[in-house]
N, C-alpha and C positions, 0 to 999 in steps of 0.2 A: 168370369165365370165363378170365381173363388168368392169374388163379392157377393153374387148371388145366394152361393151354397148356403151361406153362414144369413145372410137375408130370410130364407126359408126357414136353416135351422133355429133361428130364435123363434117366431114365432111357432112355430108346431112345435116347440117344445115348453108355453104354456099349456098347464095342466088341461082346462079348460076347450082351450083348440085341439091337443094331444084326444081328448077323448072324444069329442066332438067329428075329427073326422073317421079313428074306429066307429064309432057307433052308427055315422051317417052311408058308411063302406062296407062295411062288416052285419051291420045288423038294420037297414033301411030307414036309418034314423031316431030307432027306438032306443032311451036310455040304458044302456046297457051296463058302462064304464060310468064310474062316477068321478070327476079329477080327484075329490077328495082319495079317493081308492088308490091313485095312483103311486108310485115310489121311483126315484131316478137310478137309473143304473149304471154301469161303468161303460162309455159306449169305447174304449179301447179293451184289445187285447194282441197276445205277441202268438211269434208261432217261427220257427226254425227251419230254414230251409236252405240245401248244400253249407252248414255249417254256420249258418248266417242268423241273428234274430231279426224278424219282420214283425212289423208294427199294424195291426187291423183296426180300424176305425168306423164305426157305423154312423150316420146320418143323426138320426134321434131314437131313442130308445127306452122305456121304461116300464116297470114291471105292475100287474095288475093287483093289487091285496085286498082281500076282503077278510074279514073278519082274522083278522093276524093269520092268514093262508097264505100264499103266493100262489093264484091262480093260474097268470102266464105272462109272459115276456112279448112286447109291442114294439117292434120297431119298424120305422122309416128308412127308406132308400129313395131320396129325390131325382130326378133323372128328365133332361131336359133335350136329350137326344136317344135313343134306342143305343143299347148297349150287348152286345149280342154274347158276351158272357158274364148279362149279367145272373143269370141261375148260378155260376161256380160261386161268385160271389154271395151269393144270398147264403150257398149250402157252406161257405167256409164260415160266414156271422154266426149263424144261427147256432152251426157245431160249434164254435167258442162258446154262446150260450150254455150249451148242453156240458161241454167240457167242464165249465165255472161249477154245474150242478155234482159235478162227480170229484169233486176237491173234499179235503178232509174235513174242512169246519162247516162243508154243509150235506154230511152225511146222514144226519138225522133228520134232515129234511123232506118232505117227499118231491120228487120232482113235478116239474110242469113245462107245461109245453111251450114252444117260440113259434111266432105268427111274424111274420116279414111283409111288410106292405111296399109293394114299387110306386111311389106318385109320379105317373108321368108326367111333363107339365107340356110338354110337347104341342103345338098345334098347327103344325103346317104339315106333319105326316103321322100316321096311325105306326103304334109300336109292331113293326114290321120283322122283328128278329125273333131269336129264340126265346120260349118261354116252358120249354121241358127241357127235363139233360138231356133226352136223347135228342132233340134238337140241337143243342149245343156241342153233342159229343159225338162221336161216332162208336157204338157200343157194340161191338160182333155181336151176332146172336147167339151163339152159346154161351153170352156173359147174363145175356138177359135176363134171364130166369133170377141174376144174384145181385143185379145192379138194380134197384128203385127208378122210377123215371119219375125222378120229382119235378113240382110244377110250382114257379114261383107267382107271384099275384100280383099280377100289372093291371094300375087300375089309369085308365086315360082321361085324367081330369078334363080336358077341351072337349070331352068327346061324352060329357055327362050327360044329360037331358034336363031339361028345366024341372024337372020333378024332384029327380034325384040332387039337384042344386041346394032346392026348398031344404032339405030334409037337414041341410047342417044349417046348424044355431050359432055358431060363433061368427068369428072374422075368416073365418075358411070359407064361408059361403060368399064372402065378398073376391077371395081369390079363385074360388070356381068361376065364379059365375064372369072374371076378367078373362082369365081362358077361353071359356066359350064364347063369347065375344069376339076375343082376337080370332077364333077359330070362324066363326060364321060372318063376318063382316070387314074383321083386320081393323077394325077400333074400337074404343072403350069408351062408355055412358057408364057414368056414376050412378051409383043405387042410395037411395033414403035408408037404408039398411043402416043401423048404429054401430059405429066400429069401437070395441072393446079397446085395441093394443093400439091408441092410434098411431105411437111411434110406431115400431114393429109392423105395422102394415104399410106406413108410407114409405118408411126404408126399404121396404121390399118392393112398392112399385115405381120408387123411384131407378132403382139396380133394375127391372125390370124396360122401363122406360126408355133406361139411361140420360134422365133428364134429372138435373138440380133444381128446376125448381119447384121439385118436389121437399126440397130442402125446406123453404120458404113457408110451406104448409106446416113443415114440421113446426115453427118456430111460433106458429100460432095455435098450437093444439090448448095450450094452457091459457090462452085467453078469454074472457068472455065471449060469448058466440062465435069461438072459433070452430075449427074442425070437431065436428060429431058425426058426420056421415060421409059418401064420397063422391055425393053430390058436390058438396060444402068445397071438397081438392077441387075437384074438375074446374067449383066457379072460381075459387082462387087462380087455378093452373091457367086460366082462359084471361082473365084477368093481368096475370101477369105476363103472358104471350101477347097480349092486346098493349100493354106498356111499352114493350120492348120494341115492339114495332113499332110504334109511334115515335119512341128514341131516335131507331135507326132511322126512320122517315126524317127526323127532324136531322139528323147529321150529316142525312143524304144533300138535302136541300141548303144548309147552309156550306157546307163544301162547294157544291156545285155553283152556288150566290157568290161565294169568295174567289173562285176561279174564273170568273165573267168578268171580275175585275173591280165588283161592290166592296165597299169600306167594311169593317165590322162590327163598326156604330150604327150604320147605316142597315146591313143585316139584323143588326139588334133588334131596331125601330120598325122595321118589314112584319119581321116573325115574331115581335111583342115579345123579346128574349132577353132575361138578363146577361149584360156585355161580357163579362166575365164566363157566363156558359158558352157564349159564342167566341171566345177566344180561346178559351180549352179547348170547341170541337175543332175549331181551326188548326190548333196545334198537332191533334191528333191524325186532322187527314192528310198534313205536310207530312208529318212523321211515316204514315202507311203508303 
């Protein structure tokens, strides 16, 4: 899962995708954020509790600037299972943000606001927990009146529609659009779509996968007519699945040739194999 995390965290945390899925969530896909606009921010902060210092960490994070302002603070909270508090958490980020604003070397500032985006990546059940505090908390009602019932922003990528997919421009549209796949069928078709990050995207659906030889595809991104789109993985990935079998076919067959009681010259000469490969797989099925 750790794998993952930091899979995701690299790419949303080009400028480029970072704005790409505000603008396509946030605002229907209309340019709103510009990466150039963007500024990285400190996604750690601490905080004291029963005498102890604790350490808060946000997902990805960074601030919006336009014209030497600081408009507002963007961050990400990835989440691959429903987490049912996650609202405490958003409202402990977000108030570090706010806290950071009320520090002394940025008192001549003027403040701005924090926006928290939940990406769900989830696709075999709908985010089904809390999404208000007072979902989250149980609040007497004579507190009510003095307690906020804030509401964090879960947004269910599997659960997008093809419209809303369209609307992102980066390599985010190419992990939408894996989602909703896995969600409506439980397989993935590559798209002619042009992948920007291609490292950064195949590390992520290789952790996704949990398949290596998405490795494999890495290693051809910088070749001529290598990887450009994820058509290009799939026919690689098919490719290299189609090899493998053929291997094990061939290892199957000549194990099984060698225990009937056939020479290994003589298997050679059968399966048009050099002797020496059929003496190593010999080796190997003695050994297993």
């Amino acid at each position: 899962m750790a794998e993952k995390d930091i899979a995701e965290k690299i790419l949303e945390d080009y400028p480029d995708v970072f704005a790409d899925i505000v603008n396509g969530l946030l605002f229907n896909g209309k340019t709103v954020i510009k990466p150039e606009e963007l500024e990285d921010t400190k996604l750690r902060s601490d905080y004291r509790a029963e005498g102890e210092l604790h350490e808060v960490e946000r997902d990805v994070a960074k601030r919006w600037k336009k014209n030497g302002i600081r408009i507002a603070c963007v961050g990400f909270e990835n989440q691959t299972t429903p987490d049912s508090r996650m609202v405490l958490r958003v409202y402990g980020y977000d108030g570090s943000e706010y806290r950071a604003q009320c520090l002394k070397e940025n008192s001549g500032k003027p403040p701005y606001p924090v926006v928290t985006l939940v990406l769900y990546f989830g696709y075999k059940q709908r985010w089904n927990v809390a999404q208000t505090l007072y979902e989250a908390v149980k609040v007497p009602a004579m507190f009510k009146p003095f307690v906020p019932n804030i509401k964090i922003n879960v947004f269910e990528i599997a659960w997008l529609t093809d419209e809303q997919v369209s609307k992102f421009k980066s390599d985010f549209r190419i992990v939408a659009d894996y989602f909703v796949q896995k969600r409506k069928t439980g397989t993935y078709k590559g798209t002619k779509d042009a992948i920007q990050h291609v490292h950064a995207l195949l590390q992520l659906f290789r952790v996704m996968e949990k398949d290596d030889r998405f490795d494999i595809a890495m290693t051809d991104e910088e070749k001529e007519g290598g990887i450009r789109t994820m058509c290009d993985v799939i026919d690689r990935y098919l490719k290299e699945g189609e090899a493998i079998g053929i291997e094990k076919g061939e290892a199957s067959s000549i194990c099984a040739l060698y225990e009937s009681g056939m020479k290994p010259e003589e298997i050679a000469t059968r399966l048009k194999k050099d002797l020496s490969y059929v003496l190593t797989t010999i080796q190997k099925c003695t050994v297993a």
